[in-house]
Legacy VTK file of the C-alpha trace (Angstrom):
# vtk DataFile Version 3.0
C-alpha trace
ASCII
DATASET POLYDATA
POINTS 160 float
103.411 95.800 96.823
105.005 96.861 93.561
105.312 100.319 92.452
103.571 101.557 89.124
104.596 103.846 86.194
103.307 107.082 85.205
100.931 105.400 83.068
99.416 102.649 85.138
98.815 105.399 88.094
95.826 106.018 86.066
94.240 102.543 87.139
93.578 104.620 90.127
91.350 107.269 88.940
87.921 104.645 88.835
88.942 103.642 92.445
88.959 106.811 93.676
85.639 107.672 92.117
84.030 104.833 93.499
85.198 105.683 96.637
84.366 109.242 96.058
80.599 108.494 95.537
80.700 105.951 98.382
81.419 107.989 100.785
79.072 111.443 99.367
76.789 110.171 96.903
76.123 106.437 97.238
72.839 106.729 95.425
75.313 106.916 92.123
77.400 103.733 93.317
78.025 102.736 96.594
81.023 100.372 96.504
81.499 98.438 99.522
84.659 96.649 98.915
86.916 100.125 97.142
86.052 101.359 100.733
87.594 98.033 102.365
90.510 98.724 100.004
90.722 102.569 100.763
93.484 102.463 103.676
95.464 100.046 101.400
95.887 102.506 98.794
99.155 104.503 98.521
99.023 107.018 101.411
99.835 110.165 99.567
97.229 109.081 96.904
93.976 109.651 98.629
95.666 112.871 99.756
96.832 114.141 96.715
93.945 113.793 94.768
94.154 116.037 91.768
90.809 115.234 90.688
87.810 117.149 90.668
84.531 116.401 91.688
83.477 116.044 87.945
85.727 113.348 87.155
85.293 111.683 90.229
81.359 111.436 89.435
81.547 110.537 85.929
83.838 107.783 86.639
82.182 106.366 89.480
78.641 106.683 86.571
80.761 104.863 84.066
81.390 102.044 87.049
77.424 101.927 87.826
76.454 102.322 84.046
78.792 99.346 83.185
76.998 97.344 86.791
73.704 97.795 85.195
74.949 96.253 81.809
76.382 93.489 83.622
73.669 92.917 86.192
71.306 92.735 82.729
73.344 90.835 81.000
73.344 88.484 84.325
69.357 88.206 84.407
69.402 86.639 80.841
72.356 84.199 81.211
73.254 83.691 84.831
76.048 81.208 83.731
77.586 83.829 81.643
81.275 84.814 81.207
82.448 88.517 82.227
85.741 89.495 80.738
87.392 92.921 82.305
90.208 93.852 79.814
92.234 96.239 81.547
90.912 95.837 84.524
93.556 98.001 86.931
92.004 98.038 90.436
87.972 97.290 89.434
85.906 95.661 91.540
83.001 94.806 89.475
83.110 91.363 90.580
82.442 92.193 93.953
79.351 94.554 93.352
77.780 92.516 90.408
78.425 88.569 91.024
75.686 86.610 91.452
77.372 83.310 92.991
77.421 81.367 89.012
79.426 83.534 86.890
83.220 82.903 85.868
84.967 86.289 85.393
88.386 87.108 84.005
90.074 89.705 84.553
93.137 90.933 81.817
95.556 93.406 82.269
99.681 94.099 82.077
101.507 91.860 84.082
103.133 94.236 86.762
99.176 95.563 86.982
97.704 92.006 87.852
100.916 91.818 90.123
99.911 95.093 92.234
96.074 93.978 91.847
96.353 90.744 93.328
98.587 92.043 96.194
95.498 94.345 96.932
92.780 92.293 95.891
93.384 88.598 95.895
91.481 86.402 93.711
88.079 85.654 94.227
86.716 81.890 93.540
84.953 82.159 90.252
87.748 85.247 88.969
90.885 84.622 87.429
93.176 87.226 86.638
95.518 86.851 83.432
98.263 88.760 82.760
98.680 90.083 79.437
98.071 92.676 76.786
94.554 93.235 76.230
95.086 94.013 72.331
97.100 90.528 72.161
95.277 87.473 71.260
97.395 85.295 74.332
94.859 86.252 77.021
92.166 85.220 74.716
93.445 81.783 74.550
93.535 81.249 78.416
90.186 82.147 78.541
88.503 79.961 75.682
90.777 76.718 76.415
88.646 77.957 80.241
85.728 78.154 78.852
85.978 74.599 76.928
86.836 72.763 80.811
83.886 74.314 82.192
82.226 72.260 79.881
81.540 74.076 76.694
81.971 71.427 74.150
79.498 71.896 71.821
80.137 72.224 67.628
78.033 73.012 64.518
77.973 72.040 61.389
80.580 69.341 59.859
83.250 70.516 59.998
86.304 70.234 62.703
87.057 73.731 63.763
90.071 72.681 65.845
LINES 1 161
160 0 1 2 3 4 5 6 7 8 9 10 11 12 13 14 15 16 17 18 19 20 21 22 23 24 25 26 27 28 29 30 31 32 33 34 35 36 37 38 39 40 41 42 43 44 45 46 47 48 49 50 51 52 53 54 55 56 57 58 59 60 61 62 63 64 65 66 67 68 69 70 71 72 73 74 75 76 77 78 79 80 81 82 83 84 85 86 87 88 89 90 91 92 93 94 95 96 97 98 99 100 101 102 103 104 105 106 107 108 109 110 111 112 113 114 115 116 117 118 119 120 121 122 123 124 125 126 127 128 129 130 131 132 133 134 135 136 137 138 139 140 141 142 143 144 145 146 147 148 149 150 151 152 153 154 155 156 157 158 159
């Protein structure tokens, strides 16, 4: 598996909150599949932890905050879309997916590399590599969006 920058070790923060509250507080989040993934993780990572018990929790109530939003959003329009722009190691798609959905997931390319080397892609997810503030990734996802059948226009006019 590739090896990350300074900056991208942060993707590993939310993981090890959600496997933080897993373990002593799954009535915040209990996250089945981080704990599949926990022995995959970088050795010294897990053991090396430099985060406190704060930041642990408050990431792993972002995750379950973000799960009920989702789950909601779900309820109203099961054949909904779920885009996860810089998504690092999250495994929303695992906790929230209710067997319809098509999720993408967008982050840098040597961070999709690493992700799908520890978390291959699911049926309904596709991971896209790109910059999240570019407007590439949003192209793979509408020109997605338009084969899964969204062909619908308004008005007169050809928007092409």
């Amino acid at each position: 598996m590739q090896t990350l920058g300074v900056v991208e070790d942060t993707l590993f923060v939310p993981m090890l909150g959600r496997i933080y509250a897993s373990e002593h507080c799954p009535q915040i989040l209990y996250d089945r599949k981080t704990l599949e993934l926990k022995n995959r993780l970088p050795s010294d990572l897990i053991k090396q932890n430099m985060q406190n018990q704060y930041t642990l929790l408050a990431s792993a109530s972002r995750s379950a905050n973000m799960d009920w939003f989702i789950r909601s959003f779900l309820e109203r329009r099961p054949d909904g879309v779920i885009v996860q722009l810089g998504c690092g190691l999250e495994t929303t798609y695992h906790r929230c997916d209710n067997g319809k959905t098509h999720w993408y997931a967008v982050d840098l390319p040597h961070v999709i590399e690493y992700r799908r080397g520890l978390l291959p892609e699911p049926e309904r997810e596709l991971y896209i590599s790109g910059d999240a503030f570019a407007k590439d990734w949003i192209k793979k996802v509408c020109n997605d969006v338009l084969l899964c059948g969204f062909s619908g226009r308004t008005g007169s006019k050809d928007r092409g």
